[in-house]
N, C-alpha and C positions, 0 to 999 in steps of 0.2 A: 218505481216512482215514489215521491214524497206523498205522505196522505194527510187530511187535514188533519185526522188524527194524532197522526205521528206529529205533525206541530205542535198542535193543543199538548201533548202530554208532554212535549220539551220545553214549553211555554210553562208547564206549572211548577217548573223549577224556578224559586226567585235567584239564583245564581246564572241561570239560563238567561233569563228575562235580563237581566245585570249587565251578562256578556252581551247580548245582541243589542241595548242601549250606549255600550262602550263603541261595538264596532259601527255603529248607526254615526255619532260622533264623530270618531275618526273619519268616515267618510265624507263627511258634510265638514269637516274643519280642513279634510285636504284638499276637499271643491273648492273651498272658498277662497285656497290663497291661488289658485290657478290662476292663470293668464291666459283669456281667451285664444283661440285660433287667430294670427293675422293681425294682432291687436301690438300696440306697438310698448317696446318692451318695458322693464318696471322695477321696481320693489314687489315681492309678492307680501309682506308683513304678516302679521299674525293673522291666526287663525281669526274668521270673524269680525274683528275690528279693523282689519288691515294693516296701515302704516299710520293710522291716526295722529300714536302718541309720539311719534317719532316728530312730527310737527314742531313742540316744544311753543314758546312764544315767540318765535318767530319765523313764522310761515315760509314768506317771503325768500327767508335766508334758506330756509329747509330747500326748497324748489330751487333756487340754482345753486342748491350742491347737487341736487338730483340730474338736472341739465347737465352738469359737468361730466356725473356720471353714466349716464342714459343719452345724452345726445338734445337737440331741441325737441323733440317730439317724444313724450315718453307718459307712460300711465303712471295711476295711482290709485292705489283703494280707500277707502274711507268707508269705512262700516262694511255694508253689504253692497256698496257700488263702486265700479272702477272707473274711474276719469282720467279723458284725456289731458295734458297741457303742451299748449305751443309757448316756447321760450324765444320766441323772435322776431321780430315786426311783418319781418318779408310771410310769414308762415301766418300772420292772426290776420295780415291783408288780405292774402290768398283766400282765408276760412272766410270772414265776416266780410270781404267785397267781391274778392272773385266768382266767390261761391256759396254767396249768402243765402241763399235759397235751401241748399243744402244742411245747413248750419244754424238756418234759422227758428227750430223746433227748440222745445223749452223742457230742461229735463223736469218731472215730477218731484214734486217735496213736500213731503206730510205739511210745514209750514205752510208754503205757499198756496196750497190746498183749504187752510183753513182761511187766510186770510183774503182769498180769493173768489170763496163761495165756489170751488172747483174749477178755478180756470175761468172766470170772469173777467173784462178787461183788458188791459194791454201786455201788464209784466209778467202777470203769471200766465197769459193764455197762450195756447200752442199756436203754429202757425197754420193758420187756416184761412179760405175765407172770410168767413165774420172775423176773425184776429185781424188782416188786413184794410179789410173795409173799417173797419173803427179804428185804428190806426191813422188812416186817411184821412180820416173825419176829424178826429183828435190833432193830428199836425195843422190841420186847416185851419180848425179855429187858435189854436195857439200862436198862427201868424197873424192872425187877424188882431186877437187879443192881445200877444205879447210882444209886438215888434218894439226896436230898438224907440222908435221915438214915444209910443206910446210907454212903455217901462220908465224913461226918463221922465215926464212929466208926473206920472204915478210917484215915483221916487223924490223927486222935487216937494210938490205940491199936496202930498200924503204924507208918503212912510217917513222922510224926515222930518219932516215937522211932529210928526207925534213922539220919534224918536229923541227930539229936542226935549221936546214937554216934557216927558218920562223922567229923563237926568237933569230938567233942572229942578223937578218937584223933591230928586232928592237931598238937593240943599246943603250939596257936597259933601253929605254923610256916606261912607263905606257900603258898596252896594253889592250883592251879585249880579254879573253883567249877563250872565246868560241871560236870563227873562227875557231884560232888553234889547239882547240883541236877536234872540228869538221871537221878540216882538215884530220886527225890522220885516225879518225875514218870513214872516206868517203872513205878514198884511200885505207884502208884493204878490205872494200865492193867492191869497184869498179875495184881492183886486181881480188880479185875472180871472181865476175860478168861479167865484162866487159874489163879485161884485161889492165886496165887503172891506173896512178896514176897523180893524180892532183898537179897543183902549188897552193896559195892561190889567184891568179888572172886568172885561167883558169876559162871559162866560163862552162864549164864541172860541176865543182866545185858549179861555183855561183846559177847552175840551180838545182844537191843534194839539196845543206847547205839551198836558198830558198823553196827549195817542203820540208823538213823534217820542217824547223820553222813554214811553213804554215799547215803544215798538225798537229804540235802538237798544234797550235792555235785551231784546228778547232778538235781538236779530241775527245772531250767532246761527239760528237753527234749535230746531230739535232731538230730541235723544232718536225719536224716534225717524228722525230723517236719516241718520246713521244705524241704529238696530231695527229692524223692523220687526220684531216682537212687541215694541213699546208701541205700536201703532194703537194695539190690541188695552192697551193701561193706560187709564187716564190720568197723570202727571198733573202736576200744580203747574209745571210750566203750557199743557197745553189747555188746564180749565182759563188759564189767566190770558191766555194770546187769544181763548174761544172769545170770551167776554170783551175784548179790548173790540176782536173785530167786528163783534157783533154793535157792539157800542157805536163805533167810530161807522159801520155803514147807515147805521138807524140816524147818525146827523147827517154825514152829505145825504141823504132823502131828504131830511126834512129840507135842505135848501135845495133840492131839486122842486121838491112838491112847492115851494114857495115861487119860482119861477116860476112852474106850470102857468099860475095864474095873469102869468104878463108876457107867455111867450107870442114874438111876432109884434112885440113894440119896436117903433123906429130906433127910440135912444137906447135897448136895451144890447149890454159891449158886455159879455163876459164869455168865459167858456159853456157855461150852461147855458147861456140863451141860445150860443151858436149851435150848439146838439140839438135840444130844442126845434128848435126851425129847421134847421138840416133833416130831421125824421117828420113835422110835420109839412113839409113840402115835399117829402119822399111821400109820404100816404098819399097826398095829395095827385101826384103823378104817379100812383100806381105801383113805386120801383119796389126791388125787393130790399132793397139796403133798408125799409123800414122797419123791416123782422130783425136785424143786425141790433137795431137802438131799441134794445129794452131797459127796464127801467135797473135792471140788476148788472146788465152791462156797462151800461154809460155810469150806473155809480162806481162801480170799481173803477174805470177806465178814470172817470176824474179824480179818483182818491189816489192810483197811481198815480198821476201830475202830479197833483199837488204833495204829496206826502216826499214822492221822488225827491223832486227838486228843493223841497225846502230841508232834508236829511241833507243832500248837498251840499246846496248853500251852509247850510249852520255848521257842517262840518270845519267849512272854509274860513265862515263866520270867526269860529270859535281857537283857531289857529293862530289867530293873531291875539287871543290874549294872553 
């Protein structure tokens, strides 16, 4: 038998020590390009980072050369995780309708971790109860708040007209259009959400239009969503995504807490009143969905909507200049 001795005194060779960090390595760099049992087949890529770089700038085009090669259903590594992809409509129906249930868990990411206060909310939260029941509640009030004819008159009788006012104060001088059209597309979110529409020098404004440019800077991910050593080092990319998120939940509070004080008015139409009253009429009848609306919950769940949809839009916005 080996004795502990006998280790310790092969351990005090630093050539010894050298060797068994060498074969420590090789063993953990040939686990890593493995391809689970049953798992559908792949690229195995390098050691540790996978097939990352093989990406190049164009994604997209990388993944059906893969398809061509691997078939529609085929893995891929990226750092320390391997993912599936379905290449085919009939294949993403079956995942996300057939069998949405199954499909409907959310993988973990150091990112979405931070921005989410752990899974608060809609996008980042797994599928669970509470995930669902606020879900529910969140679809409610968004028909209520954003249905087709209420949007049109918000758009009419709001967002264009300030949109007008903006380009003609600048008096046909050369402008940058993102602002304004950022503007557009803030003040339809923040009608709904938050009962608000902005100037292009409200501070309201300047605190969106900054969280959405910061957050599509930074929306790539993290180093350490792909290494997970970098979990452990705090990065400027992740002091500065801490700060944004922490920034950006400390305002929707404040326009939460500013509701509070009117929740349960007749005229009051936004998403926040409709959560609002939806949890105080749940206390009311005793239900459990009022443990579901906390106040950490329902901020993320509405900073999802709104941040969601107007990255969208502006996307779309911004396509046409």
């Amino acid at each position: 038998m080996v004795s502990i001795g006998s280790i310790w005194s092969f351990l005090s060779s630093p050539t010894n020590v050298l060797l068994v960090l060498v074969v420590l390595l090789v063993i953990c760099a040939l686990w890593s390009v493995h391809i689970p049992f049953n798992f559908p087949p792949g690229p195995r890529g390098l050691p540790f980072i996978g097939s990352i770089l093989s990406l190049g700038e164009d994604p997209i085009g990388a993944f059906e050369g893969l398809s061509k090669t691997y078939g529609d259903i085929f893995s891929f590594k990226m750092g320390a995780d391997r993912y599936v992809l379905l290449c085919n409509i009939e294949l993403v129906r079956e995942a996300l309708v057939e069998k949405q249930d199954a499909f409907a868990g959310r993988a973990w990411s150091y990112f979405g971790d931070i921005v989410s206060d752990g899974g608060e909310g809609i996008l980042f939260g797994n599928f669970t109860p509470k995930w669902q029941a606020m879900r529910k509640i969140s679809c409610k009030a968004i028909r209520k708040n954003a249905n087709a004819g209420k949007l049109e008159t918000l758009i009419r009788e709001h967002v264009f007209p300030r949109l007008k006012k903006t380009i003609t104060e600048k008096n046909g001088e050369p402008f940058d259009p993102q602002p304004v059209l950022m503007l557009t597309v803030i003040n339809i979110m923040a009608s709904v959400c938050f009962g608000k529409n902005y100037e292009l020098e409200d501070s309201g404004f300047k605190t969106c239009f900054n969280y959405i440019k910061e957050l599509e800077a930074l929306g790539n991910g993290l180093l350490a969503d792909f290494i997970p050593i970098f979990r452990y080092i705090t990065t400027k990319n992740v002091r500065e995504l801490t700060e944004l998120s922490d920034n950006w939940t400390k305002f929707v509070q404040s326009e939460i807490d500013d509701h509070k004080e009117n929740v349960g008015e007749e005229n009051a139409s936004d998403f926040i009143y409709e959560i609002l009253k939806t949890k105080k009429e749940a206390i009311a009848a005793g239900e459990d969905i009022a443990d579901v609306l906390t106040d950490l919950n329902v901020n993320h769940s509405l900073a999802d909507i709104f941040a969601g949809n107007i990255l969208i839009m502006s996307c779309s916005s911004l396509e046409l200049i």
